[in-house]
C-alpha positions, 0 to 999 in steps of 0.5 A, spaced: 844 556 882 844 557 875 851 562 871 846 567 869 843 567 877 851 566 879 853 572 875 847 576 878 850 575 885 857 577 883 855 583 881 850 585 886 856 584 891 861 587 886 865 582 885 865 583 878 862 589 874 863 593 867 864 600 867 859 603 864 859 611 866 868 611 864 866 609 857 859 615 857 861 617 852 862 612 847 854 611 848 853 618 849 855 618 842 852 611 838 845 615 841 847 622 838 848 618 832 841 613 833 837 620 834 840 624 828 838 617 824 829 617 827 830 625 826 833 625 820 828 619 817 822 623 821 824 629 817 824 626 810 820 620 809 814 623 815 810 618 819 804 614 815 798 618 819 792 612 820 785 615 817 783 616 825 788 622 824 787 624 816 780 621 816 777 617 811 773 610 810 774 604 812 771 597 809 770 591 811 768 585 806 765 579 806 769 573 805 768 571 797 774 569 792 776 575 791 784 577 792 787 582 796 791 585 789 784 585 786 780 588 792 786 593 793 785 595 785 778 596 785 778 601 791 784 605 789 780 606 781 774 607 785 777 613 791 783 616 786 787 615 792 792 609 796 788 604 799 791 599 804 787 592 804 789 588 810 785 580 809 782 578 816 781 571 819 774 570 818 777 570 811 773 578 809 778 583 808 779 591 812 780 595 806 783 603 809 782 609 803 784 616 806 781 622 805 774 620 803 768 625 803 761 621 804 759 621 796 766 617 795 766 613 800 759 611 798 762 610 791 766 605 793 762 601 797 758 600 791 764 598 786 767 593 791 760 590 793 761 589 785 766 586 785 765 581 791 758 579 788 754 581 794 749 587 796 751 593 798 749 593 805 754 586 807 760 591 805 760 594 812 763 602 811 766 607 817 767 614 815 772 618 819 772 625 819 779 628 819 777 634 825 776 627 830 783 625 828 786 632 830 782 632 836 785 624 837 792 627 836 791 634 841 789 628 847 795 625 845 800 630 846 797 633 851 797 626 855 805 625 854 805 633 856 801 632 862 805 625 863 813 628 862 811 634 868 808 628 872 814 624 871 819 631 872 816 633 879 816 626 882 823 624 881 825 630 883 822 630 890 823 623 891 830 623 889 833 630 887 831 635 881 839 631 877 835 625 877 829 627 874 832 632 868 837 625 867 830 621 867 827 626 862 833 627 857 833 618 857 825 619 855 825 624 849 830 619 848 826 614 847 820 617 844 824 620 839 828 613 836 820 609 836 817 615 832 824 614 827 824 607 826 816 609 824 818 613 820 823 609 816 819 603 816 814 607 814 808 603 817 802 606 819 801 610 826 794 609 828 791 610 836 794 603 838 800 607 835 800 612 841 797 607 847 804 603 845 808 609 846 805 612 852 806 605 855 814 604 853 815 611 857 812 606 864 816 600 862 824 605 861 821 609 867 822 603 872 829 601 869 830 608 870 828 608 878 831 602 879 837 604 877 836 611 881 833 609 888 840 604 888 845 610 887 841 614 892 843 608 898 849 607 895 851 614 896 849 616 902 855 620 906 859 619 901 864 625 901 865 622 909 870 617 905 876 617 899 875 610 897 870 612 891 868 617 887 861 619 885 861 615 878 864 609 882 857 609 886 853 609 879 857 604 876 856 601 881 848 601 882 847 600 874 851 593 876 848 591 882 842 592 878 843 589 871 841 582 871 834 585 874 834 590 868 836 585 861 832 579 865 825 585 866 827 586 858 827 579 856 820 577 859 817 583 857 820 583 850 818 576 849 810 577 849 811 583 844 816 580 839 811 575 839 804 580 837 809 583 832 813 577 828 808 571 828 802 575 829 802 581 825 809 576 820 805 570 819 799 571 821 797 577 818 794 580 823 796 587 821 793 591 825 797 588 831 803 591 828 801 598 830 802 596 837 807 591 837 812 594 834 811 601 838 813 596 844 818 592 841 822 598 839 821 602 846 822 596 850 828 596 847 830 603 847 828 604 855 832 598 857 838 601 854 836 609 856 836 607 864 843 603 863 847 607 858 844 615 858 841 617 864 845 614 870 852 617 867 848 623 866 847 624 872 854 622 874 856 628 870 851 632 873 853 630 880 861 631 879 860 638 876 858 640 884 864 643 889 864 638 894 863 632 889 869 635 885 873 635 891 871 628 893 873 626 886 880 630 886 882 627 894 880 620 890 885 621 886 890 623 890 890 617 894 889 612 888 896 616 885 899 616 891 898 609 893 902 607 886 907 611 886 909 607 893 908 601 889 902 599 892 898 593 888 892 596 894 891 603 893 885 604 898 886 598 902 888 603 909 881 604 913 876 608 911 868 609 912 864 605 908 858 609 906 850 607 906 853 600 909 855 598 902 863 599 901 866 592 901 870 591 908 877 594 910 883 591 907 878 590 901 882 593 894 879 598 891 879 602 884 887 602 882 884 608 877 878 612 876 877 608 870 878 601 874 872 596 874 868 599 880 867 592 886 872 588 884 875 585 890 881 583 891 886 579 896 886 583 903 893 583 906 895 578 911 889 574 910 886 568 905 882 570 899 875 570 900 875 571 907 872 578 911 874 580 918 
């Protein structure tokens, strides 16, 4: 078995683990701080709308021995506004200008039909008025709408209303830093803009669910015991979970950096970005959110409740009696694992509520390694 599958298995097992919800506020705070930052440049810089939302004229070119920069410069004296050139493989070129009323955009037809030394009617024009783009932009909004209710009533009836609210909180989340890093970037956002967002919301749910579905088997009948506390159980289900989480990332990632740095970097293929990056970011973002947002959220909002508060406070008390008695094994006694999924009796527990939740250690009057 390869380090990375051996790893994998320890921490399924819980022999190993990180303790990921003890230190939520640490992540809680670098999200604050990465969704102020995307808020911020969203709110200073704004996004750079396509002309599928603007409206405006697209060109496409010919090939002739015309260059970018001149092609640009005759487009932008032509239009009286920013035009963006993009060279395509056949060797013509994509030529956006926004805002363009027919008679402009007929004008510049004809001057970069100069230019290129060619008939007019090789320069092939698309006008886009700004009312589809409103249309384009309220369908979106309405599809992420509908999407996030969907999203909501189905995790709360499959897993509970916490769950889903915590589900919810880790999405937003996601969004917001994609459109921020939009926005300080300052690349365009076009329709395939929006089919990326909508797409990364699929990929950060089902990190998310995995987790979740994890936490309800590991959490069955758990006030019956006093080795656990509810943010041990999470803990718990986020490492049993985490090679299955970074390696579904990874594959996924792969493809998309591949559309974004060598299609659209090297290539020049720039309309991949419009997409790939949009991939790219939330990928990342939604790996992120299902480990480090929504299950600690819903530890904090499950140990907010009476019984979970009394389970915590029992476990507390055990841990702390078992140390003042000079007990390396605070738990160690028998107790009732819940969901099948506690380690086997004489099996060490957590020495405190910040300990590394599984780690087992060496049972009493028994070989290491060894279950009864």
């Amino acid at each position: 078995m390869s380090r990375l599958g051996n790893l994998g298995a320890r921490l399924y097992r819980g022999e190993v683990g990180y303790d990921f919800v003890a230190k939520r506020r640490i992540w809680y705070g670098v999200s604050i701080l990465i969704t102020i930052t995307a808020i911020v440049g969203l709110a200073v810089r704004g996004l750079n709308m396509g002309i599928e939302f603007k409206g405006g004229a697209v060109f496409t070119t010919p090939k002739a021995e015309v260059t970018v920069s001149q092609a640009q410069e005759v487009a932008e004296e032509a239009s009286g506004h920013v035009a963006i050139v993009q060279e395509l493989g056949t060797g013509g070129m994509r030529i956006q200008v926004s805002e363009l009323d027919t008679a402009q955009a007929d004008k510049v037809q004809t001057r970069l039909a100069e230019e290129f030394g060619v008939d007019r009617e090789k320069i092939n024009a698309e006008l886009v008025g700004p009312s589809w783009g409103e249309q384009i932009a309220n369908k979106a909004w309405t599809g992420l709408g509908v999407f996030m209710f969907l999203v909501v009533i189905y995790l709360a009836i499959a897993f509970e209303w916490r769950m889903a609210i915590a589900a919810l909180i880790a999405l937003i989340h996601d969004i917001t830093i994609t459109v921020g890093v939009y926005a300080l970037v300052g690349l365009e956002v076009t329709p395939g803009t929006v089919i990326g967002l909508l797409t990364i919301l699929g990929y950060s749910l089902y990190d998310t669910v995995v987790v979740f579905d994890s936490l309800k088997e590991s959490s069955k009948d758990i006030t019956k015991q006093t080795r656990w506390t509810y943010s041990d159980v999470a803990n718990r289900s986020i490492n049993s979970t985490l090679v299955r989480s970074i390696n579904t990332t990874v594959v996924a990632l792969l493809p998309v950096a591949g559309l974004l740095f060598i299609g659209g970097g090297v290539l020049g293929a720039g309309m991949l970005n419009d997409i790939s990056l949009s991939l790219f970011v939330g990928l990342a973002a939604g790996a992120y959110s299902s480990i480090f947002i929504a299950t600690p959220l819903v530890a904090d909002f499950k140990e907010r409740e009476p019984q979970m508060k009394a389970l915590k406070k029992r476990v507390l008390a055990k841990r702390a009696a078992a140390a003042a008695k000079g007990e390396t094994e605070p738990g160690a006694e028998s107790d009732t694992d819940f969901a099948g999924d506690g380690p086997a009796d004489g099996e060490a527990a957590p020495a405190a509520a910040g300990a590394v939740v599984g780690q087992r250690g060496r049972g009493r009057g028994r070989p290491s390694g060894k279950r009864r």
